[in-house]
Structures are given as structure tokens and as C-alpha cells.
MIRO-977642 format. One record per atom (N, C-alpha, C): residue in three letters; atom name; x, y, z. Coordinates in steps of 0.05 Angstrom, whole numbers, always signed. Layout:
BEGIN
+------+------+--------+--------+--------+
| type | atom |      x |      y |      z |
+------+------+--------+--------+--------+
|  ALA |   CA |      X |      Y |      Z |
...
+------+------+--------+--------+--------+
END
This chain:
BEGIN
+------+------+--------+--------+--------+
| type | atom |      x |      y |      z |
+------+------+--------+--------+--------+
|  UNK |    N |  -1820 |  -1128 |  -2732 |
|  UNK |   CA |  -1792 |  -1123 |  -2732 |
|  UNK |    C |  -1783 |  -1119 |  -2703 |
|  UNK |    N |  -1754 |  -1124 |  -2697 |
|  UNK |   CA |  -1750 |  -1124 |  -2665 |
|  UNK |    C |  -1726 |  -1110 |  -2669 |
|  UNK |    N |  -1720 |  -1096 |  -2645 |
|  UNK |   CA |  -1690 |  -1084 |  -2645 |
|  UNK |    C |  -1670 |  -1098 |  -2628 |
|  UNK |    N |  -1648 |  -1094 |  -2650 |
|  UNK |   CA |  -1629 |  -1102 |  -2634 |
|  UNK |    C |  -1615 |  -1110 |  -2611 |
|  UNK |    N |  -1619 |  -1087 |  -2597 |
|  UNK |   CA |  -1606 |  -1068 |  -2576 |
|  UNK |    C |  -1611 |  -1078 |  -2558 |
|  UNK |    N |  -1601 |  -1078 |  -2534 |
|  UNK |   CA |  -1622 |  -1090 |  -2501 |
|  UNK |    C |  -1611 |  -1126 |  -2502 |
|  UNK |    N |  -1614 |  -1139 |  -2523 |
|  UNK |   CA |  -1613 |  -1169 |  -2517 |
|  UNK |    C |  -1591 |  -1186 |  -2518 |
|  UNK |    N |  -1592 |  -1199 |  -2494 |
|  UNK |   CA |  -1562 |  -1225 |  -2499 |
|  UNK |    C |  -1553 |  -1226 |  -2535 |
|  UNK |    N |  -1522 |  -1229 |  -2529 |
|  UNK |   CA |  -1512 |  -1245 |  -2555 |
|  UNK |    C |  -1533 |  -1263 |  -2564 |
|  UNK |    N |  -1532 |  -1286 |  -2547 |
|  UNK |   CA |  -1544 |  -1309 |  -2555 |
|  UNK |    C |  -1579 |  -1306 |  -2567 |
|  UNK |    N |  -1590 |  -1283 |  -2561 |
|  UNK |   CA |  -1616 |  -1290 |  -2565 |
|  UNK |    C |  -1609 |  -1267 |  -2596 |
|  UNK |    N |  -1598 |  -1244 |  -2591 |
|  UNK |   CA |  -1603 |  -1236 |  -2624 |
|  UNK |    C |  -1581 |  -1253 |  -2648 |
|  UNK |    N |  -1564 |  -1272 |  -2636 |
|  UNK |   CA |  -1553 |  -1292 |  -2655 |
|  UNK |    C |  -1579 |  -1311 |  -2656 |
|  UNK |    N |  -1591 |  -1316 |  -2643 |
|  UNK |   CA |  -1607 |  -1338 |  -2654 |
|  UNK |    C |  -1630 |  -1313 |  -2669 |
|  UNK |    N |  -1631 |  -1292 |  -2665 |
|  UNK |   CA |  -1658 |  -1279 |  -2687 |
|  UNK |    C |  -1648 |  -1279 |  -2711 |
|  UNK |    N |  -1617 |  -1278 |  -2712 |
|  UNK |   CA |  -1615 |  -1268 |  -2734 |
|  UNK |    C |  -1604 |  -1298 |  -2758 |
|  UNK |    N |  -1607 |  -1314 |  -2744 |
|  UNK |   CA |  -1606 |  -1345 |  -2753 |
|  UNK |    C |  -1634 |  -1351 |  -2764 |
|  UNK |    N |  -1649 |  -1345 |  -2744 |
|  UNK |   CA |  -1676 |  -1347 |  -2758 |
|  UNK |    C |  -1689 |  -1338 |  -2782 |
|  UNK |    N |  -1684 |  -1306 |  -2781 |
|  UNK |   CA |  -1677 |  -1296 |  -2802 |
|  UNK |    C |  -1668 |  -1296 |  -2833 |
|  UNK |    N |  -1648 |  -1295 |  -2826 |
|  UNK |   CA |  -1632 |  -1321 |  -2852 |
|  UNK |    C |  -1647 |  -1331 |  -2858 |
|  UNK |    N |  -1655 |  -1357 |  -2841 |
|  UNK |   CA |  -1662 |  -1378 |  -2852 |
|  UNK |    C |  -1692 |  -1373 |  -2872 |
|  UNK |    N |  -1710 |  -1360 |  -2851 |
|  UNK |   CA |  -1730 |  -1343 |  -2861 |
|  UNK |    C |  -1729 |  -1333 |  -2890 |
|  UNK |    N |  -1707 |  -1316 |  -2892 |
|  UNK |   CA |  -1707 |  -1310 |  -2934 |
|  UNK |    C |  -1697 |  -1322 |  -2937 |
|  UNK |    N |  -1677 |  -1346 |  -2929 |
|  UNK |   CA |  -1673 |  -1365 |  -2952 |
|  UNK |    C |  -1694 |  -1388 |  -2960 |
|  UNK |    N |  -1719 |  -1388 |  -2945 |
|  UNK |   CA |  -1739 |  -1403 |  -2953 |
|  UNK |    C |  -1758 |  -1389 |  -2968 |
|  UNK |    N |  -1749 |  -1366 |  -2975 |
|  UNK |   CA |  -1766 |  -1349 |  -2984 |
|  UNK |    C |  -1785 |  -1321 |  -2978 |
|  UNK |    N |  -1776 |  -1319 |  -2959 |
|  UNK |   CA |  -1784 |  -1299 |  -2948 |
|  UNK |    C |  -1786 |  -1275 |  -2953 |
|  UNK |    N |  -1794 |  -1252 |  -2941 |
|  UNK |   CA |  -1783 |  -1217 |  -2938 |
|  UNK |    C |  -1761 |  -1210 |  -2945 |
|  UNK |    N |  -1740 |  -1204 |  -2964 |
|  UNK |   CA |  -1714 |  -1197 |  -2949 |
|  UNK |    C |  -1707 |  -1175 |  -2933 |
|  UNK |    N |  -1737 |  -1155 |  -2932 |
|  UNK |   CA |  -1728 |  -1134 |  -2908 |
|  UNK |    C |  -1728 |  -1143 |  -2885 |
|  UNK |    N |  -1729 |  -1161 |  -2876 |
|  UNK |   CA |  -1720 |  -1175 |  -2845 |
|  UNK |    C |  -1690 |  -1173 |  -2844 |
|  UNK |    N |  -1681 |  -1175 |  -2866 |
|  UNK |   CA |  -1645 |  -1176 |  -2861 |
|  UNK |    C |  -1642 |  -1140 |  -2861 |
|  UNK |    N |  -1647 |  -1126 |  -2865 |
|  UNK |   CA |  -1647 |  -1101 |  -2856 |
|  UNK |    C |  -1634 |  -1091 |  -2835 |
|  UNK |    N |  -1653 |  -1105 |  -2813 |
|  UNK |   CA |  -1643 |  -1097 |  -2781 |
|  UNK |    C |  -1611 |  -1105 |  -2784 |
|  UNK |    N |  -1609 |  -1124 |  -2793 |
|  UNK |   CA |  -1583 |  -1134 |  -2785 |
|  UNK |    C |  -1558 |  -1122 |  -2806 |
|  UNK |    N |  -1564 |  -1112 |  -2823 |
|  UNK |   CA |  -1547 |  -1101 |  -2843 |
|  UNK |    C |  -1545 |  -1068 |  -2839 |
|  UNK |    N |  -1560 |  -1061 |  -2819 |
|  UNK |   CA |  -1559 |  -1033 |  -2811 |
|  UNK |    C |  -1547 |  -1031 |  -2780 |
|  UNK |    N |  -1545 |  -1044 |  -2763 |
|  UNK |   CA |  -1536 |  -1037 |  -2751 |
|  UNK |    C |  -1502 |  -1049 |  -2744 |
|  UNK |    N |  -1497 |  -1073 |  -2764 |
|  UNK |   CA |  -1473 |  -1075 |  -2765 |
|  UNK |    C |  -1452 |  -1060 |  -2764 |
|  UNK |    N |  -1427 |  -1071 |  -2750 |
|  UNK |   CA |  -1402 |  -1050 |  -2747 |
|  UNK |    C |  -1382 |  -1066 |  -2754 |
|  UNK |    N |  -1360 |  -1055 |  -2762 |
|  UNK |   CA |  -1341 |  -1066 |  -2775 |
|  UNK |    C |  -1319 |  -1064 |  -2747 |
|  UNK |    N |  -1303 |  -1088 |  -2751 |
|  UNK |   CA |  -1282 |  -1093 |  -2723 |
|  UNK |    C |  -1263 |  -1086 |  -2721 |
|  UNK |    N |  -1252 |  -1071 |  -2699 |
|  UNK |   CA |  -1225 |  -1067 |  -2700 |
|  UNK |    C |  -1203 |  -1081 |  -2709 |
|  UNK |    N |  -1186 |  -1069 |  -2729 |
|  UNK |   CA |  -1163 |  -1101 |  -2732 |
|  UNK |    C |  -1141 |  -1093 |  -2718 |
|  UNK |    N |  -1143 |  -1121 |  -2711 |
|  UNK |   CA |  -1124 |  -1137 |  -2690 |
|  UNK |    C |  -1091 |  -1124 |  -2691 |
|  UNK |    N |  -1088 |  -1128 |  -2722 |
|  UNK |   CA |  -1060 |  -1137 |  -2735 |
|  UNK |    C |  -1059 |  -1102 |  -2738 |
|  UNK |    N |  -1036 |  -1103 |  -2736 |
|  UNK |   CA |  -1019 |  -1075 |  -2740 |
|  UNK |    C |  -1017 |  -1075 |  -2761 |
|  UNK |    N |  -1030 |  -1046 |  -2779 |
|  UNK |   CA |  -1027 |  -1039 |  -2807 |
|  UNK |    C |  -1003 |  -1022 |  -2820 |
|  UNK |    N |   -998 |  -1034 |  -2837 |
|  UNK |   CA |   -975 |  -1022 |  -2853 |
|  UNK |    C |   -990 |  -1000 |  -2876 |
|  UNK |    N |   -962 |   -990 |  -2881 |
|  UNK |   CA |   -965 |   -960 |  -2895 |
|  UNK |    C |   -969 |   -968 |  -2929 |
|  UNK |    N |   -973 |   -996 |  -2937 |
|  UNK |   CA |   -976 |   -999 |  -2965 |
|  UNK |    C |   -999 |   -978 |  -2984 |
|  UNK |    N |  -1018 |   -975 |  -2962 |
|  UNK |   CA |  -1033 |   -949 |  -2979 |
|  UNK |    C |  -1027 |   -928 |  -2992 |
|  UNK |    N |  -1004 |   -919 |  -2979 |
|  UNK |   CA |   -987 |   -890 |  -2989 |
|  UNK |    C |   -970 |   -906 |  -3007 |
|  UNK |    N |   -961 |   -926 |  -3003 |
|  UNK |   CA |   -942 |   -926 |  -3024 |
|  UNK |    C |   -960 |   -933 |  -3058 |
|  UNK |    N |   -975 |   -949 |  -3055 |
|  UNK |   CA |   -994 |   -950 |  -3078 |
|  UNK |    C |  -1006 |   -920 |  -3092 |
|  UNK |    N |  -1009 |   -898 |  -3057 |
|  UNK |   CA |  -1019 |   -875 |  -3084 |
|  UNK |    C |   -996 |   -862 |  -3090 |
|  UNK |    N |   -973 |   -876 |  -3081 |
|  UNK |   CA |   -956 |   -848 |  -3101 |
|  UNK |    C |   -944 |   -860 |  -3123 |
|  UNK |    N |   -954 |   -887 |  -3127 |
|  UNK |   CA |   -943 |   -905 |  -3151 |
|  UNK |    C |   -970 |   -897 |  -3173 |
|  UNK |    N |  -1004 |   -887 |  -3164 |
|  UNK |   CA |  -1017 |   -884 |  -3184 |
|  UNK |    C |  -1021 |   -860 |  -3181 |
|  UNK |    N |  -1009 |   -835 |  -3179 |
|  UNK |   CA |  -1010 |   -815 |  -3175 |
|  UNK |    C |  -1019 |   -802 |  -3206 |
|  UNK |    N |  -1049 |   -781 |  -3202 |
|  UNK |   CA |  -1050 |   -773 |  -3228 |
|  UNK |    C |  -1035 |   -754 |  -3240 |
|  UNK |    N |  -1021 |   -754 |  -3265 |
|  UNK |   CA |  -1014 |   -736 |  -3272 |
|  UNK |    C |  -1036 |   -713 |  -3290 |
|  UNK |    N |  -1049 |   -700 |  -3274 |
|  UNK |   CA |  -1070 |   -684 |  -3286 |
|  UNK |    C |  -1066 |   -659 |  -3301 |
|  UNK |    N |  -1047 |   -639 |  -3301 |
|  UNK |   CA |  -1026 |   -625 |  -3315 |
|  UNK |    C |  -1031 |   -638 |  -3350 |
|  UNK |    N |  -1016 |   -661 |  -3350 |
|  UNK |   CA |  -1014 |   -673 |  -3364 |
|  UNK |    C |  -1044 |   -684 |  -3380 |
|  UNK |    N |  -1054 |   -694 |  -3365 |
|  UNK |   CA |  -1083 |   -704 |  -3387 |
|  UNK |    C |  -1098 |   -673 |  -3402 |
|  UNK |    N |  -1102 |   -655 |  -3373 |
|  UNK |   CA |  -1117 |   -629 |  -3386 |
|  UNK |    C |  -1098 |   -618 |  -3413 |
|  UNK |    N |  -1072 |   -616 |  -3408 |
|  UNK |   CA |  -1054 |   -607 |  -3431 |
|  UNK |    C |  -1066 |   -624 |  -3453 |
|  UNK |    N |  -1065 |   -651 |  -3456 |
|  UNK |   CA |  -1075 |   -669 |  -3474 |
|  UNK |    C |  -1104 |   -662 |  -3486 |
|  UNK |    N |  -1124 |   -655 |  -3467 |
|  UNK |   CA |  -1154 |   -659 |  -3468 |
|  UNK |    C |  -1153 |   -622 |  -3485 |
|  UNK |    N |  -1141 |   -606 |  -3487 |
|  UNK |   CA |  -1146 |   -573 |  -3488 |
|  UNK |    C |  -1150 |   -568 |  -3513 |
|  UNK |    N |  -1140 |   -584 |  -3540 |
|  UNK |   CA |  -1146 |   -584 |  -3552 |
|  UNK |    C |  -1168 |   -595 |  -3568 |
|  UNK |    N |  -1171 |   -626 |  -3561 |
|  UNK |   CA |  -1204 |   -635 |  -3564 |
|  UNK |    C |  -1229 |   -623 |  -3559 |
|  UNK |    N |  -1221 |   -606 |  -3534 |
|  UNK |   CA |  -1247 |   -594 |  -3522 |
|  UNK |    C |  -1255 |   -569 |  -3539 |
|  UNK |    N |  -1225 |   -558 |  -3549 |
|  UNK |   CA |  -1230 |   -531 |  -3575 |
|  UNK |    C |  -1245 |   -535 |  -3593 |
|  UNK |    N |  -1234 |   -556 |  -3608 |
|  UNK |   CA |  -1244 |   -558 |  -3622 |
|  UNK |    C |  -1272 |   -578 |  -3623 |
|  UNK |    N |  -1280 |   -580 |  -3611 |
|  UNK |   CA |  -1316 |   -590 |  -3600 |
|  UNK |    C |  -1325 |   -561 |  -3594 |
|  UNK |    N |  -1321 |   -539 |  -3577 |
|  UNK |   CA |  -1335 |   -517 |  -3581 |
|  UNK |    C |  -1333 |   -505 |  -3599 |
|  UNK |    N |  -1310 |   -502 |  -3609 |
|  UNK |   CA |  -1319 |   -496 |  -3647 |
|  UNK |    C |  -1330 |   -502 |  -3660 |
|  UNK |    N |  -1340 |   -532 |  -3667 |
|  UNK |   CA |  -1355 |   -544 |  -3672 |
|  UNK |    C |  -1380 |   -544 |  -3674 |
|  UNK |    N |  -1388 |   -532 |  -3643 |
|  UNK |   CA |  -1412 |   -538 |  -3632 |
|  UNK |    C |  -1422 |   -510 |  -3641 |
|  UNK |    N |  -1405 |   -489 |  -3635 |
|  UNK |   CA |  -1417 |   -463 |  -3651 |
|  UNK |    C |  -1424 |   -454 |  -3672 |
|  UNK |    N |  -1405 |   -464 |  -3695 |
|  UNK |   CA |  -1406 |   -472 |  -3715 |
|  UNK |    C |  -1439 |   -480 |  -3728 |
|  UNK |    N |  -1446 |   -508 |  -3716 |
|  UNK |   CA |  -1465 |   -522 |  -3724 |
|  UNK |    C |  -1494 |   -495 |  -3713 |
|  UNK |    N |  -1489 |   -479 |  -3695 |
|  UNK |   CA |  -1516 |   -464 |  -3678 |
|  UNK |    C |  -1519 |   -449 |  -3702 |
|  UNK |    N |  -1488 |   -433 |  -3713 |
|  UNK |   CA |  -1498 |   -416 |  -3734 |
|  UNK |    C |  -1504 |   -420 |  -3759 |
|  UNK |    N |  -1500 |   -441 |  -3765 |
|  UNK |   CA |  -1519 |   -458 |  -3790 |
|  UNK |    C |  -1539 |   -466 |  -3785 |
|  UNK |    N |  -1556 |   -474 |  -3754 |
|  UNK |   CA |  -1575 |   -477 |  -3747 |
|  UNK |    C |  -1593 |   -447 |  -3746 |
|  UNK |    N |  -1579 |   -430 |  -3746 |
|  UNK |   CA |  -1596 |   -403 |  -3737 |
|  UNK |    C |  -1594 |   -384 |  -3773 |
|  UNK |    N |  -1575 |   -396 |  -3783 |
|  UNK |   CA |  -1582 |   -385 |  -3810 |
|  UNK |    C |  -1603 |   -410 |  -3822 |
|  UNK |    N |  -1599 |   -438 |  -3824 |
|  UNK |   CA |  -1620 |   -442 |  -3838 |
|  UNK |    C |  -1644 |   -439 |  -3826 |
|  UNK |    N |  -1650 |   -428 |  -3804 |
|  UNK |   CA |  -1673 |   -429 |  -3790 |
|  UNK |    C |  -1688 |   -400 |  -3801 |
|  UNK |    N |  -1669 |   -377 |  -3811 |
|  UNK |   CA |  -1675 |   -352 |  -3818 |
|  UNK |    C |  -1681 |   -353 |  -3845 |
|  UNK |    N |  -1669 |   -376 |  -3869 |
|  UNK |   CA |  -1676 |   -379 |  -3887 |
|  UNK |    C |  -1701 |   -392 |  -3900 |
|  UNK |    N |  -1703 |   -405 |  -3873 |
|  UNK |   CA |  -1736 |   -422 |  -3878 |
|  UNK |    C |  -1754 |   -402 |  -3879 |
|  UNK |    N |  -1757 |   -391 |  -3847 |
|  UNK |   CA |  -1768 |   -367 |  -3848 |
|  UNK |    C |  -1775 |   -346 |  -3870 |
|  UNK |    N |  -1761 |   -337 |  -3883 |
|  UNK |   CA |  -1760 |   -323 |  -3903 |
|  UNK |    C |  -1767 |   -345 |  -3930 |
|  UNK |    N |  -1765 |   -359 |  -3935 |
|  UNK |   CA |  -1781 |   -379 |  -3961 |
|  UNK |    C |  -1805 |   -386 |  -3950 |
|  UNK |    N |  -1818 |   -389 |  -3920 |
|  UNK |   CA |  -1843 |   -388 |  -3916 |
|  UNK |    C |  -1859 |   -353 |  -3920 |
|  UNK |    N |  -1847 |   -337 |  -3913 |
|  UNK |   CA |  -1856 |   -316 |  -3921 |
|  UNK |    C |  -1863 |   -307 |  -3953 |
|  UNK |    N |  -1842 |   -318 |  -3965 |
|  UNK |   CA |  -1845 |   -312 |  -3990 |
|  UNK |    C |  -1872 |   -332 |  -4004 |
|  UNK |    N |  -1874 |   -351 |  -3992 |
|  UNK |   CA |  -1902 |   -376 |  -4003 |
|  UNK |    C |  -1917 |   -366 |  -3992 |
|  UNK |    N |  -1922 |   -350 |  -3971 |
|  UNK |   CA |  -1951 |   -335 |  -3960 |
|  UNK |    C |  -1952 |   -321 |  -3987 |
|  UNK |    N |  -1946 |   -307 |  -3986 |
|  UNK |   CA |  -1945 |   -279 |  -4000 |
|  UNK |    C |  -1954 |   -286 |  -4032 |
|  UNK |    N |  -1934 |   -311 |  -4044 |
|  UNK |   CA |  -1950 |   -320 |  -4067 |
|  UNK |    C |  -1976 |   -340 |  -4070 |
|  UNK |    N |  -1991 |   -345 |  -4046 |
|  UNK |   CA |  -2007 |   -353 |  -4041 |
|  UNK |    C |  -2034 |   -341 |  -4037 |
|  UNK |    N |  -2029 |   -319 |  -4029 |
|  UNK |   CA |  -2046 |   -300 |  -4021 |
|  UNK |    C |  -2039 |   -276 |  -4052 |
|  UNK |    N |  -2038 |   -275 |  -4066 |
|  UNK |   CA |  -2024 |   -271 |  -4087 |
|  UNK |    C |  -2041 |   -288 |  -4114 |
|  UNK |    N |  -2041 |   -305 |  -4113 |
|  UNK |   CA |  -2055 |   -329 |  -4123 |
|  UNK |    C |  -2084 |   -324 |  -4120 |
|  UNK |    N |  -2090 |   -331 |  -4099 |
|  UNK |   CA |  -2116 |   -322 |  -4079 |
|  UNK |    C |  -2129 |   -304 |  -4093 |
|  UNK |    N |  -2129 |   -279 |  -4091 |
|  UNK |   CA |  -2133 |   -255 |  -4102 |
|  UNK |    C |  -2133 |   -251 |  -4140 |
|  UNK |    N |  -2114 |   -272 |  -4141 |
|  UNK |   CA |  -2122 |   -262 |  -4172 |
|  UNK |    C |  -2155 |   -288 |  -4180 |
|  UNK |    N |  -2149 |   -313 |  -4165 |
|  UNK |   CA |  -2174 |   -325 |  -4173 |
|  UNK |    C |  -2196 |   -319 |  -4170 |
|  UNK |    N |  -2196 |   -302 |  -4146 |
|  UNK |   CA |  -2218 |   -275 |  -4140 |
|  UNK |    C |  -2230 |   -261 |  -4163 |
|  UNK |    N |  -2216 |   -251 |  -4168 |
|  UNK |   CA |  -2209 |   -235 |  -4196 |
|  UNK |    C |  -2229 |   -242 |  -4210 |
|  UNK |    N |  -2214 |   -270 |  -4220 |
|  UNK |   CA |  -2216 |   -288 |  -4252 |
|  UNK |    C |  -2245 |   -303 |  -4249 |
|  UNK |    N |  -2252 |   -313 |  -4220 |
|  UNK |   CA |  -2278 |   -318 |  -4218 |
|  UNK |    C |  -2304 |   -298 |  -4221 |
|  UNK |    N |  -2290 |   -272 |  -4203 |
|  UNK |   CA |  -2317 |   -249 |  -4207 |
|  UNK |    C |  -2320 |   -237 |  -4234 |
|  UNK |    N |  -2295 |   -235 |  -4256 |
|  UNK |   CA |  -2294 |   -237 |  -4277 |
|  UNK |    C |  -2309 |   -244 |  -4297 |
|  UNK |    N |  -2306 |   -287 |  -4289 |
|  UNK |   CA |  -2322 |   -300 |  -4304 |
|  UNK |    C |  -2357 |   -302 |  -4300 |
|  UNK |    N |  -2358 |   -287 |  -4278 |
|  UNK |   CA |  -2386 |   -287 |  -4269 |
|  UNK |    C |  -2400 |   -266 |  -4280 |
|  UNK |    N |  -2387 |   -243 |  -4280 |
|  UNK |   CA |  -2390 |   -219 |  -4299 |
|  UNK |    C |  -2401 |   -229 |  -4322 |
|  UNK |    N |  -2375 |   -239 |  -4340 |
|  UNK |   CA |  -2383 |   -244 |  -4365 |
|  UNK |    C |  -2400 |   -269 |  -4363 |
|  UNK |    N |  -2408 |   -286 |  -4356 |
|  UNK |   CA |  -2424 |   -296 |  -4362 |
|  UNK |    C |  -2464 |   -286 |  -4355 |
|  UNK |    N |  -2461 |   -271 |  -4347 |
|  UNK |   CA |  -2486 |   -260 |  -4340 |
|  UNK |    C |  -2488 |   -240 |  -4356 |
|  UNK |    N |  -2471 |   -227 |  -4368 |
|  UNK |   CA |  -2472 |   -207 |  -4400 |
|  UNK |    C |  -2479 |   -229 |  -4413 |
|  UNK |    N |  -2467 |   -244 |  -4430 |
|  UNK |   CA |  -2475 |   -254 |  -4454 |
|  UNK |    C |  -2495 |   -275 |  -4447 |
|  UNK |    N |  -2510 |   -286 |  -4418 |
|  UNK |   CA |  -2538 |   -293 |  -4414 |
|  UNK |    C |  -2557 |   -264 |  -4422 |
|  UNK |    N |  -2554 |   -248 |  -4410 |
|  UNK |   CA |  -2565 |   -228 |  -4412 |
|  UNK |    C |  -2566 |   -206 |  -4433 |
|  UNK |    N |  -2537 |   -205 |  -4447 |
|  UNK |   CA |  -2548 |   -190 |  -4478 |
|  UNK |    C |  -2566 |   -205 |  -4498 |
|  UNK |    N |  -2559 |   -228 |  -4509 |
|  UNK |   CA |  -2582 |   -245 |  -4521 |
|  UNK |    C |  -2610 |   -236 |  -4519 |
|  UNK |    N |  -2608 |   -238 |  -4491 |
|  UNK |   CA |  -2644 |   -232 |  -4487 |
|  UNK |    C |  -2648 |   -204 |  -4499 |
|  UNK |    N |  -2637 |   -189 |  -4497 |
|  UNK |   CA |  -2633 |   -162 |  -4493 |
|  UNK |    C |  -2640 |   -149 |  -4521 |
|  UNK |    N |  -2623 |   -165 |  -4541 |
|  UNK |   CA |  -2623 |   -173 |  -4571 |
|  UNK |    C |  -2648 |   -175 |  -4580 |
|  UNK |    N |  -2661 |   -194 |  -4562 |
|  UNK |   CA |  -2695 |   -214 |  -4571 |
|  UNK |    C |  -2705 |   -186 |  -4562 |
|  UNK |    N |  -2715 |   -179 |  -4545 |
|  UNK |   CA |  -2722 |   -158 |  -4535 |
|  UNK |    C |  -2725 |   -136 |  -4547 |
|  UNK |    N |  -2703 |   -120 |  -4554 |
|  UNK |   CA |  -2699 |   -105 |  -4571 |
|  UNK |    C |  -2717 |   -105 |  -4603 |
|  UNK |    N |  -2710 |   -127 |  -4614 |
|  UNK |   CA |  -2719 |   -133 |  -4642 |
|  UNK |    C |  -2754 |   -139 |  -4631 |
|  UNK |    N |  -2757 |   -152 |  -4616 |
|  UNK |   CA |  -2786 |   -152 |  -4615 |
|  UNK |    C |  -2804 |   -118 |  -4619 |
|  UNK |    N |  -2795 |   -106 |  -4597 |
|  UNK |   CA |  -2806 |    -77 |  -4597 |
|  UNK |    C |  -2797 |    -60 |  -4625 |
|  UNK |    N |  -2785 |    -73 |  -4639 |
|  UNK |   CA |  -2778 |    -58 |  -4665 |
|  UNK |    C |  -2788 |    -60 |  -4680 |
|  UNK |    N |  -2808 |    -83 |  -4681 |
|  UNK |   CA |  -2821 |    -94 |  -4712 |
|  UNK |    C |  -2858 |    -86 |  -4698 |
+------+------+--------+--------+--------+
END
């Protein structure tokens, strides 16, 4: 890359011809860099008229006016929006509480199969075990 600065017109018009020509065959296009950075825009010549001012006071905003317009949309969007949090935060308290309540009959559940298994294990080891008990019995009797 070369700088600008320091060299005849003629020799950084011809770099920057080269250049060009350079990405338009395909090249780098950060070679056009140098030259798009140090560009300056030219004084004009021609005496400028005041049409700028007159254009902004032909599009002058009336902002008064739109916010007056906008004050009520915006209400009612935060009403809205609050609205929706506290149906978000009640059904979020209602889940909560219906997951609580399914623990609870779960563990609930749990405990009685507990129960109903140590139960059935009971009784089944009685009436394995009276039978014999029976045989047993009557044997030593006779």
C-alpha cells in the first residue's frame, strides 16, 4: 500500500488509475481504500441559496401532535402488557400448587403400595406357614 501524500498530481492520478483498473480486473478492492479515505469534498464554486431552511419549515414536525396521537396506544399496550404478567404469575402459582398437590398424591400412593405389598407378604407366608403348622400339629397328636 502507498500513501498518498508527498507525490505529484500526476503520479498519484496515475496510482490511482491503476488501481481501478486493478479491481476491475479483479482484484483486492482494499486498494481503493487509500483513495476513498483520504478524499475531500470541494468547495462550491456557486453561491448557495437558503432553499434548505425553507424545505425545513415546510416539513417541520409536528411532534405535540403525534405524541398526543401515540398516548393513548402506548396505554393501552402497558395495560396490556401488565395484564398478561399477572395471568402469567397467577397461572404460574396455579401450576405450582397442582404440582404440589400430585407430589403429595403420589407419595400418598407410594406408601399405601407399601402397605398392600408388606401386607400381602405377611399373609402369604401365614397361610404357607399355618398349613404346615396344621401337618405338624396333627402329626404330634396321633
Amino acid at each position: 500500500m502507498f500513501t498518498r501524500s508527498g507525490n505529484p498530481l500526476p503520479v498519484r492520478l496515475a496510482q490511482d488509475i491503476y488501481a481501478i483498473i486493478e479491481v476491475a480486473e479483479g482484484g483486492v478492492p482494499n486498494v481503493l481504500k487509500s483513495m476513498i479515505s483520504v478524499s475531500r469534498t470541494r468547495k462550491s464554486s456557486v453561491l448557495r441559496t437558503n432553499t434548505d431552511t425553507v424545505t425545513e419549515s415546510r416539513t417541520r414536525c409536528n411532534c405535540a401532535a403525534d405524541v398526543a396521537l401515540l398516548k393513548d396506544p402506548i396505554a393501552t399496550l402497558q395495560t396490556e402488557h401488565v395484564l398478561l404478567k399477572q395471568s402469567i404469575y397467577v397461572s404460574d402459582n396455579l401450576r405450582t400448587k397442582q404440582i404440589y398437590t400430585l407430589k403429595l398424591g403420589i407419595s400418598d400412593i407410594k406408601s399405601q403400595l407399601l402397605n398392600y405389598s408388606t401386607t400381602l407378604v405377611i399373609e402369604r407366608l401365614c397361610l404357607l406357614w399355618l398349613p404346615r403348622k396344621n401337618v405338624l400339629l396333627n402329626r404330634t397328636a396321633t
